[in-house]
C-alpha positions as a Python dict, from the first residue, in 0.01 Angstrom:
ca = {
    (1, 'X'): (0, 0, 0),
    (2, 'X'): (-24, -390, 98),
    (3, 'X'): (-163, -311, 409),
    (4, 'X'): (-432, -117, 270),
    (5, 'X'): (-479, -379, 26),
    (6, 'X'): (-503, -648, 297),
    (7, 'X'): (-724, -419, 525),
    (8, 'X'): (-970, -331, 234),
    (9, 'X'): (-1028, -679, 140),
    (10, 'X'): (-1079, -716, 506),
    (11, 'X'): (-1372, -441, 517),
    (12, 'X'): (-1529, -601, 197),
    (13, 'X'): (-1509, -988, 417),
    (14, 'X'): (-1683, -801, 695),
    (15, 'X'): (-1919, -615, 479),
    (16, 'X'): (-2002, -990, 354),
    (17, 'X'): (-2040, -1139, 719),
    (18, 'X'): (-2243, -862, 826),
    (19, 'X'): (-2524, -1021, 575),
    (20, 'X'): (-2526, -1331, 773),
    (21, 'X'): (-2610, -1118, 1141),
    (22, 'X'): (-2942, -1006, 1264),
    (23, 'X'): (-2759, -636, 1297),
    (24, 'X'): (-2456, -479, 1374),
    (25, 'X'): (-2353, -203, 1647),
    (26, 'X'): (-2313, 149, 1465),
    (27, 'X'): (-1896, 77, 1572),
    (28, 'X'): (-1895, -233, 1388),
    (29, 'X'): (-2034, -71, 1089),
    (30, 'X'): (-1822, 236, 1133),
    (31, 'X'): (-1472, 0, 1143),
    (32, 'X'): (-1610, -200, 835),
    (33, 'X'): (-1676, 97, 634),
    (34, 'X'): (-1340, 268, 711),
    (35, 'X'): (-1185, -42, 608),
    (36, 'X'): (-1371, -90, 299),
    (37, 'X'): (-1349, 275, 202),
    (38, 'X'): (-1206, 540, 455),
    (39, 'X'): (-839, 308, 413),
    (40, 'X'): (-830, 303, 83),
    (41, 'X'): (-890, 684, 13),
    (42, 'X'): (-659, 732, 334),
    (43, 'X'): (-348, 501, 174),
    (44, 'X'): (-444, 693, -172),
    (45, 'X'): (-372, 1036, -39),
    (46, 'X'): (-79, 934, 174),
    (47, 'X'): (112, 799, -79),
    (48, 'X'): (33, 1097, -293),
    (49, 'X'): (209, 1273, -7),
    (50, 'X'): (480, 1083, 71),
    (51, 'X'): (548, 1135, -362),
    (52, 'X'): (528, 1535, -349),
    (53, 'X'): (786, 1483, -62),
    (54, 'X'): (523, 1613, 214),
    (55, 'X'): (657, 1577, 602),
    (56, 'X'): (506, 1310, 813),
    (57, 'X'): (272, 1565, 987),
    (58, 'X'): (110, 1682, 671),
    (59, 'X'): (108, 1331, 542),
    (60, 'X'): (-116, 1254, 839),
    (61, 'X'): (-334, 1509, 757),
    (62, 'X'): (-390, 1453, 418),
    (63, 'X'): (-443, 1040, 513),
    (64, 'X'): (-691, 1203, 789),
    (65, 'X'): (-894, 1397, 520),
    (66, 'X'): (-884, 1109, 300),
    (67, 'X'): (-1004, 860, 566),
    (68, 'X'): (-1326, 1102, 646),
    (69, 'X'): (-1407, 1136, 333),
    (70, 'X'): (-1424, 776, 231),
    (71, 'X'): (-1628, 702, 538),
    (72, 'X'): (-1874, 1031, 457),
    (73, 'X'): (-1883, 853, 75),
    (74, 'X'): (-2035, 526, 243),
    (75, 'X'): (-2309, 675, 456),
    (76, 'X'): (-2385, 924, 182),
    (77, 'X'): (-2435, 593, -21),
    (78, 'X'): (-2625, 442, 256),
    (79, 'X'): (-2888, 746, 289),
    (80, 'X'): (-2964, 719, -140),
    (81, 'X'): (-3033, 397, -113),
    (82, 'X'): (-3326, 484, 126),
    (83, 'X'): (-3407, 834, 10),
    (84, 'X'): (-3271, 875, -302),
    (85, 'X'): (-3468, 998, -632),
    (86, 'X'): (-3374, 687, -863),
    (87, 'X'): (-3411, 884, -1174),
    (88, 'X'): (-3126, 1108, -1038),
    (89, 'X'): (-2961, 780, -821),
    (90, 'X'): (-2927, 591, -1159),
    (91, 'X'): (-3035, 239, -958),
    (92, 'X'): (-3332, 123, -718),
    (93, 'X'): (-3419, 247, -399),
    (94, 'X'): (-3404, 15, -135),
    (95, 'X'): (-3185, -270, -275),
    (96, 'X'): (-2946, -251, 32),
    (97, 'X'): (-3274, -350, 268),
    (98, 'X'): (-3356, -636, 1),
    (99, 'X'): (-3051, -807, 28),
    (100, 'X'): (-3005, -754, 375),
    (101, 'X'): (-2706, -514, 402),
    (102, 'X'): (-2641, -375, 746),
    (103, 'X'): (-2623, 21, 654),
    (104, 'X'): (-2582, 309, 891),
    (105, 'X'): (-2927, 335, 922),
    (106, 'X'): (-2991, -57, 990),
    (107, 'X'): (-2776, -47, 1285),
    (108, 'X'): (-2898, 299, 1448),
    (109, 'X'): (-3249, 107, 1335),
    (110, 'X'): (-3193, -176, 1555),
    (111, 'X'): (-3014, 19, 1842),
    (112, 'X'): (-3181, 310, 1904),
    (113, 'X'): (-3545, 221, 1724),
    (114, 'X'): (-3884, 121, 1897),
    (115, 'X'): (-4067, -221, 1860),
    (116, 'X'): (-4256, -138, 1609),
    (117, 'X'): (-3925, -14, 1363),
    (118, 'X'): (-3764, -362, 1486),
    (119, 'X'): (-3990, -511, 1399),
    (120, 'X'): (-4094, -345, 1055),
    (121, 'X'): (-3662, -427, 967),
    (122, 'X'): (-3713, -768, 1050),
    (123, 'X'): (-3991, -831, 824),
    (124, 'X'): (-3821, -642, 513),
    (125, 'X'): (-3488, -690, 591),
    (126, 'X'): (-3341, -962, 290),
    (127, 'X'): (-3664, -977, 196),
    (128, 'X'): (-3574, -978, -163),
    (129, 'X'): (-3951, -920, -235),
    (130, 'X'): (-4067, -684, -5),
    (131, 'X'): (-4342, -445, -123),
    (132, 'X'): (-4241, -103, -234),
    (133, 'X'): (-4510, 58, 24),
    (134, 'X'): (-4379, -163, 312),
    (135, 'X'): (-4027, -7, 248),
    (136, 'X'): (-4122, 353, 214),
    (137, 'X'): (-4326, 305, 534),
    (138, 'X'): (-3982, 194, 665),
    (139, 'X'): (-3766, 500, 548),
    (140, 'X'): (-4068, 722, 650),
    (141, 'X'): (-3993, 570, 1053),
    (142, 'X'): (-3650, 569, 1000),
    (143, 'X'): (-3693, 953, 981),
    (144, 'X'): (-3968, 984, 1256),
    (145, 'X'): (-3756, 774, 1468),
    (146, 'X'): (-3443, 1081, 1371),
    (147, 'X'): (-3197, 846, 1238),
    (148, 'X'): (-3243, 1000, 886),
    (149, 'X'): (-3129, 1330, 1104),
    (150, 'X'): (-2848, 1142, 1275),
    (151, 'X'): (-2694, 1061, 949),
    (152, 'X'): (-2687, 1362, 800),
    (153, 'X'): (-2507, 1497, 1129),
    (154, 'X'): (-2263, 1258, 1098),
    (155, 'X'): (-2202, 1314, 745),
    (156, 'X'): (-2134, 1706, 847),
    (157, 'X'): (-1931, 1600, 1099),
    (158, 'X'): (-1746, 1404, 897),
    (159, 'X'): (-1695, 1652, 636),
    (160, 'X'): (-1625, 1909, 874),
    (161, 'X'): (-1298, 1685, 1046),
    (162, 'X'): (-1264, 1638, 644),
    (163, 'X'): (-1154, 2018, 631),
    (164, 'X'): (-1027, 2079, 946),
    (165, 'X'): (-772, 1844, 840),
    (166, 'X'): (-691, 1966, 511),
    (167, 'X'): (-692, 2314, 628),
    (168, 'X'): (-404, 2285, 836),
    (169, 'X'): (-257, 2247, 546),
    (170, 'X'): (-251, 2585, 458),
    (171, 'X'): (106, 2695, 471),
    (172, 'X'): (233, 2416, 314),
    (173, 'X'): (-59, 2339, 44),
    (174, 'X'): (-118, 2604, -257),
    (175, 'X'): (-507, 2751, -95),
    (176, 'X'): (-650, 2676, -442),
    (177, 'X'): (-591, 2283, -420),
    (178, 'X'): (-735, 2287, -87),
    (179, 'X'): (-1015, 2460, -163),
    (180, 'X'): (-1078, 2202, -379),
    (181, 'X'): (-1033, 1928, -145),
    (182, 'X'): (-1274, 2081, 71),
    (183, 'X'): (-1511, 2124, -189),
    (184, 'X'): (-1470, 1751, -285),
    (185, 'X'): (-1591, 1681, 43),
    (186, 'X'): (-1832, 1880, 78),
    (187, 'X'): (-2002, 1777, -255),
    (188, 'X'): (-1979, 1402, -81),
    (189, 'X'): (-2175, 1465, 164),
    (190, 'X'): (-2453, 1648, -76),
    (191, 'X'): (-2450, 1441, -358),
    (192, 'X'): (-2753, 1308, -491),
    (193, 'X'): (-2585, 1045, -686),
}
């Protein structure tokens, strides 16, 4: 439990430092958000294990799950702040572009867009008053340029490594707790809040 504690508050420093950086690689982001998120959910359900008195193996597993899911929960959070329906969301669109955050879709912005998306981040990017239009515009490239598509892919992906993992569980786990575990991550990756 202290090392997640220590490696959590260790994601939420980098998270912090990231603000201060022109961009980050889509790795750096990925460590920082398992750190911030995927660790904490992962320590969560281990420990939950190791208390039922599951073996090592299955303890794994369940850490595995955990781990996907927390990382799934972050870029899920990332894509609503770009495309979400704030009635539904509950907060603003676009405040993680305002105050500079370096989201999955900031990174795969800056390392896989053209000039002209560079450039659009640059101007908008902690821009606390950038115009509304000027950030839809940017969302709108962001998903000509397929990194809206790229997200959701890794989301599945996640979520699908997410089961696999708890599946294996089957012998060992009653089926109807991991069906709900894999509908808990399932409804992670399709939330709309």
């Amino acid at each position: 439990l202290s090392k997640a504690t220590a490696t959590v508050a260790e994601g939420q420093a980098l998270d912090m430092s990231f603000e201060k950086r022109k961009w980050v690689t889509l790795n750096e982001y990925l460590k920082m958000v398992y750190m911030k998120t995927g660790a904490l959910l992962e320590a969560s359900a281990k420990i939950g294990g190791i208390i039922a008195g599951a073996s090592p193996e299955n303890v794994r597993l369940l850490g595995e799950y955990a781990s996907k899911v927390g990382i799934a929960f972050q870029i899920r959070d990332d894509y609503l702040g770009l495309y979400g329906r704030e009635e539904v969301i509950g907060k603003a669109v676009f405040n993680d572009i305002r105050r500079g955050k370096k989201t999955f879709f900031v990174s795969l912005a800056y390392q896989r867009g053209d000039d002209e998306l560079k450039a659009l981040l640059d101007k908008l990017l902690g821009n606390q008053s950038a115009p509304r239009e000027e950030l839809e515009k940017l969302a709108m490239k962001m998903e000509s340029a397929g990194i809206k598509k790229e997200a959701e892919d890794y989301m599945e992906k996640l979520m699908g490594e997410a089961i696999e993992a708890i599946s294996s569980l089957k012998n060992t786990l009653n089926n109807e707790y991991i069906e709900i575990l894999k509908e808990l991550a399932i409804f992670i990756v399709k939330r709309e809040k």
